[in-house]
MARMIDO-441755 format. One line per 3 residues: their letters; for each residue x, y, z of C-alpha. Coordinates in nm, 4 decimals, always signed. Example, Ala and Ser with C-alpha at 12.3 -4.5 7.8 and 13.67 -1.06 7.14 Angstrom:
! MARMIDO-441755
AS = +1.2300 -0.4500 +0.7800 | +1.3670 -0.1060 +0.7140
***
This chain:
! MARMIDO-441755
XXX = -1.3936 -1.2028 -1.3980 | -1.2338 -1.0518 -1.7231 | -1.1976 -1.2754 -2.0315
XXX = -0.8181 -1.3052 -2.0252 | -0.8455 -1.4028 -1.6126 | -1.1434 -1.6874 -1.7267
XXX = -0.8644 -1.8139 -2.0178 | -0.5863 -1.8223 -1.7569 | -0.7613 -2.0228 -1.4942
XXX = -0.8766 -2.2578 -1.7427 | -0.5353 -2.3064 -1.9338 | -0.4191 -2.3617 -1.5247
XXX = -0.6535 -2.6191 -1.4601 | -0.6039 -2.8115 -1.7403 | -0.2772 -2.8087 -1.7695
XXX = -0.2773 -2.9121 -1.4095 | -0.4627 -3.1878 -1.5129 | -0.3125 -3.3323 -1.7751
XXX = +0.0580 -3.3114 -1.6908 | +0.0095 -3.3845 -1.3435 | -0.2254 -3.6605 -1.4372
XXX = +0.0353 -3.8351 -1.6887 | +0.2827 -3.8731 -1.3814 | +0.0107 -3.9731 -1.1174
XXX = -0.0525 -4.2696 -1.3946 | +0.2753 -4.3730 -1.4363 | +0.3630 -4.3393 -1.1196
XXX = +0.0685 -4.5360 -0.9950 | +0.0644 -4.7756 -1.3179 | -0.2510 -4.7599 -1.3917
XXX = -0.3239 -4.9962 -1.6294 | -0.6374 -4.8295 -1.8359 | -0.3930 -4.5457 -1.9122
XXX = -0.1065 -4.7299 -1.9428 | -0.1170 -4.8021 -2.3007 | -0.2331 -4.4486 -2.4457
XXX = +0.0506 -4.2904 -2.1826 | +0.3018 -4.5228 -2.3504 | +0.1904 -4.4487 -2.7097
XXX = +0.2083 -4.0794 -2.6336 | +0.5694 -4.1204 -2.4778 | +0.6722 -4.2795 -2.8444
XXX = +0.6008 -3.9347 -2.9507 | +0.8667 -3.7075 -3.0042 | +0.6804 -3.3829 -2.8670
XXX = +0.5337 -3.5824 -2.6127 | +0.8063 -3.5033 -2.3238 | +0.8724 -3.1142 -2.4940
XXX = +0.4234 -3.0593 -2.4359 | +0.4822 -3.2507 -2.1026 | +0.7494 -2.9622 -2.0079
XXX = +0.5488 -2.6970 -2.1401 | +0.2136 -2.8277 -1.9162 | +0.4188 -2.8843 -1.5890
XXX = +0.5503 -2.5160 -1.6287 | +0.2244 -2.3855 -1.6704 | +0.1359 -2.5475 -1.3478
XXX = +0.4039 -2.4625 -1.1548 | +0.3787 -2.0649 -1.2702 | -0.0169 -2.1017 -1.1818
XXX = +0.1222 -2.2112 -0.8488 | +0.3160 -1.9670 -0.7459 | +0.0921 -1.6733 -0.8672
XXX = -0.1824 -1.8515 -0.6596 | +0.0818 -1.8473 -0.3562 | +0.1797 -1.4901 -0.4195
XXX = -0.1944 -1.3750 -0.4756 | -0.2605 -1.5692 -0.0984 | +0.0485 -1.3748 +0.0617
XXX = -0.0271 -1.0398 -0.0374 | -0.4228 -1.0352 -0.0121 | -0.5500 -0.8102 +0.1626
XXX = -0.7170 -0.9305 +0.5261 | -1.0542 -0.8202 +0.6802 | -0.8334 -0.6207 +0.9054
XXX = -0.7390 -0.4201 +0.5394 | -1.0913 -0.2691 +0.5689 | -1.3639 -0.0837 +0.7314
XXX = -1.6810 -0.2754 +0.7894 | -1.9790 -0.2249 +0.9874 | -2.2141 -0.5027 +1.0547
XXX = -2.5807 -0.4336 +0.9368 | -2.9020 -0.5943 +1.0268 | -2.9777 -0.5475 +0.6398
XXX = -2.5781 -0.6468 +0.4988 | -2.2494 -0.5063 +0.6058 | -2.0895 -0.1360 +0.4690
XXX = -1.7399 -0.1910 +0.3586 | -1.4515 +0.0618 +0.3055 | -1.1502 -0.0220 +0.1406
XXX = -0.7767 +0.0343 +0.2267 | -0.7476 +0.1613 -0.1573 | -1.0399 +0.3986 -0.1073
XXX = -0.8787 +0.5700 +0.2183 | -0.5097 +0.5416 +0.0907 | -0.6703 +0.7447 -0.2233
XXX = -0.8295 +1.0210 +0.0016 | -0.5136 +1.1035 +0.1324 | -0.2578 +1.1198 -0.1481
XXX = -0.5730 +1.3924 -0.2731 | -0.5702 +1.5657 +0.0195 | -0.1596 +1.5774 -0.0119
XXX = -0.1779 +1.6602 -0.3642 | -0.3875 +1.9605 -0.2888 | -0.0995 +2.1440 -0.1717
XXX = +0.1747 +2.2694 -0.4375 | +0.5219 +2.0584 -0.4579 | +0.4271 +1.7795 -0.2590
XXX = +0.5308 +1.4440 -0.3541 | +0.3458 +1.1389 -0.1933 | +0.5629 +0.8254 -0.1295
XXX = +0.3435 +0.6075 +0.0168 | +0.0488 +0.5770 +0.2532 | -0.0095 +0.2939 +0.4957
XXX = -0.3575 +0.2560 +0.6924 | -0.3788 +0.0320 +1.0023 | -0.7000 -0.0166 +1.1221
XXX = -0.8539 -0.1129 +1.4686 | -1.0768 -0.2552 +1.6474 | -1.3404 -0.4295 +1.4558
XXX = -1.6633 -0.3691 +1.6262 | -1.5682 +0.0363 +1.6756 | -1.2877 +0.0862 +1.3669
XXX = -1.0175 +0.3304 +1.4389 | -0.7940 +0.4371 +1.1692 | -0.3962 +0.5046 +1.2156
XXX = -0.2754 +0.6819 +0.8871 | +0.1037 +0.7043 +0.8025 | +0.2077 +0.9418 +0.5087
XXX = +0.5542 +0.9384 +0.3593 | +0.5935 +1.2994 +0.1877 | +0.8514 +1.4019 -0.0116
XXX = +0.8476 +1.8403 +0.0806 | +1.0235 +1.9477 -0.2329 | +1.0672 +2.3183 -0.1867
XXX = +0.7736 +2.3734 +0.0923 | +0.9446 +2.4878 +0.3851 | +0.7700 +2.5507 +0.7790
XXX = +0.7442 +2.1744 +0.7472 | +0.6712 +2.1555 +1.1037 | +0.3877 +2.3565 +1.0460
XXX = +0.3103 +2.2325 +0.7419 | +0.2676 +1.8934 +0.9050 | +0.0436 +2.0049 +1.1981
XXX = -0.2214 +2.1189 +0.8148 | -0.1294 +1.8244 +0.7051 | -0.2979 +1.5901 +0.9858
XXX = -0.5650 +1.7987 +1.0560 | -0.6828 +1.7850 +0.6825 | -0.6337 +1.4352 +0.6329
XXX = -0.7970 +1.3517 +0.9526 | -1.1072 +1.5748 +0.9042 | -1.1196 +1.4424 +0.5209
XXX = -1.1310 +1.0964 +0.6553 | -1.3481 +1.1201 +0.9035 | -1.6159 +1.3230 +0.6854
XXX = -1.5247 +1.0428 +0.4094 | -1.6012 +0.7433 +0.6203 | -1.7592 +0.8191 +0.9393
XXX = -1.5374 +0.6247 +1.1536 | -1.2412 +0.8065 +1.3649 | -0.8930 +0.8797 +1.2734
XXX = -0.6768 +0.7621 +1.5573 | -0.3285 +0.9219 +1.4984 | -0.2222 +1.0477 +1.1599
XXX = +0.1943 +1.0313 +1.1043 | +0.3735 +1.2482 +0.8607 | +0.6825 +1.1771 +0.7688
XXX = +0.8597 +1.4180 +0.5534 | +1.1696 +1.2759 +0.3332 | +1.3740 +1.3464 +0.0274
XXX = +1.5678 +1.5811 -0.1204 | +1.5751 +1.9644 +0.0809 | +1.5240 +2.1262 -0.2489
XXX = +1.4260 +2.4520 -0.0793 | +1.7448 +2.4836 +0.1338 | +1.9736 +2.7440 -0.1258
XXX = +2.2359 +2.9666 -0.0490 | +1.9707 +3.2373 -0.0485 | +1.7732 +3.0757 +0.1737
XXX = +2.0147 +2.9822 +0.4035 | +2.1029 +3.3649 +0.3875 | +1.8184 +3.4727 +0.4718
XXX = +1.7157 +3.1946 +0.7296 | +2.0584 +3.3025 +0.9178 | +1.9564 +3.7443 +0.9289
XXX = +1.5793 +3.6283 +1.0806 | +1.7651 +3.4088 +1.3589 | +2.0205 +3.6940 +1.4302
XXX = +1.7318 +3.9437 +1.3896 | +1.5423 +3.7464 +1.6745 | +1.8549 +3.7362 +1.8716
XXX = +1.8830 +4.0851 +1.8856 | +1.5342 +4.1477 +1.9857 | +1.5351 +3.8781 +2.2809
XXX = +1.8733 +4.0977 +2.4222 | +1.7586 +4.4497 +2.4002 | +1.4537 +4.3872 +2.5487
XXX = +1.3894 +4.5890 +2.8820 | +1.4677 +4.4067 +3.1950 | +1.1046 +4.4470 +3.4443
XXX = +1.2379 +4.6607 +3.7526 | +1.2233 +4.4588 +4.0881 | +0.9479 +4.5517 +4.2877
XX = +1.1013 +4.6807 +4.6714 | +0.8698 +4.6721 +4.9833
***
């Protein structure tokens, strides 16, 4: 735990303490505290400190709440059971394999990369990329590279399986220009041409 994460829980906990605290007593009326609570509310910062401790509470709250929501499960990671300890791969770690693997091809963009894993006692792995092309084109066949890489990088990487790996190309068709389109349009009428004058096979007669 850094320095500035050790100063923030404490400054939480004690202001917790205190400001919470102060109501609990007067809410309660305890009588110890009573006096000292009623000498402090004389005070004319006592009620601007009071604000100031209950806020710092009720911000510690909610990052605690937000921190609980979007922590990442056992189901976030690979791990094998050892006789000796247990190996652990994180979601990080494989979502960081494949944007490298993506980024090792020019004028691809990564969006985002989600990892699903199954099946704790035999992991499986189900990768989905989100790929901006830019001006690749062939993206179905860019694709098909594209999950046999990242699947044979992962599987080297971690030793467990990749079940299915999903590309999903998106953005802006950057590659699509008048001269492309141009030239796109002569191959398909070129390929036309060839598919009609191609000889007809003579019927066989017995």
């Amino acid at each position: 735990m850094g320095k500035l994460k050790r100063f923030c829980m404490i400054a939480f906990v004690v202001a917790a303490v205190l400001g919470i605290g102060v109501l609990a007593a007067l809410w309660f009326g305890w009588q110890p505290l009573l006096p000292a609570i009623s000498w402090l509310m004389g005070m004319e910062w006592f009620f601007v400190v009071e604000a100031v401790l209950l806020g710092i509470t009720a911000l510690g709250l909610v990052i605690l709440l937000v921190r609980a929501i979007t922590a990442p499960g056992r189901g976030s990671q690979l791990e094998l059971q050892r006789g000796g300890g247990s190996i652990a791969i994180t979601q990080n770690a494989i979502q960081s394999t494949v944007k490298h693997v993506i980024d090792g091809h020019t004028g691809l963009t990564v969006d985002y990369v989600k990892v699903h894993i199954t099946h704790k006692r035999t992991p499986r792995m189900s990768i989905h990329a989100k790929i901006d092309p830019g001006r690749n084109a062939e993206l179905g066949e860019l694709g098909a590279k594209l999950q046999d890489e990242i699947g044979a990088t992962l599987e080297a990487f971690t030793g467990y399986p990749v079940e299915s790996v999903r590309i999903t190309f998106a953005g802006d068709a950057e590659v699509v220009t008048p001269a492309f389109t141009q030239k796109a349009t002569e191959y398909t009428r070129d390929t036309d041409r060839q598919h009609h004058t191609q000889p007809v096979p003579a019927s066989v007669v017995k």
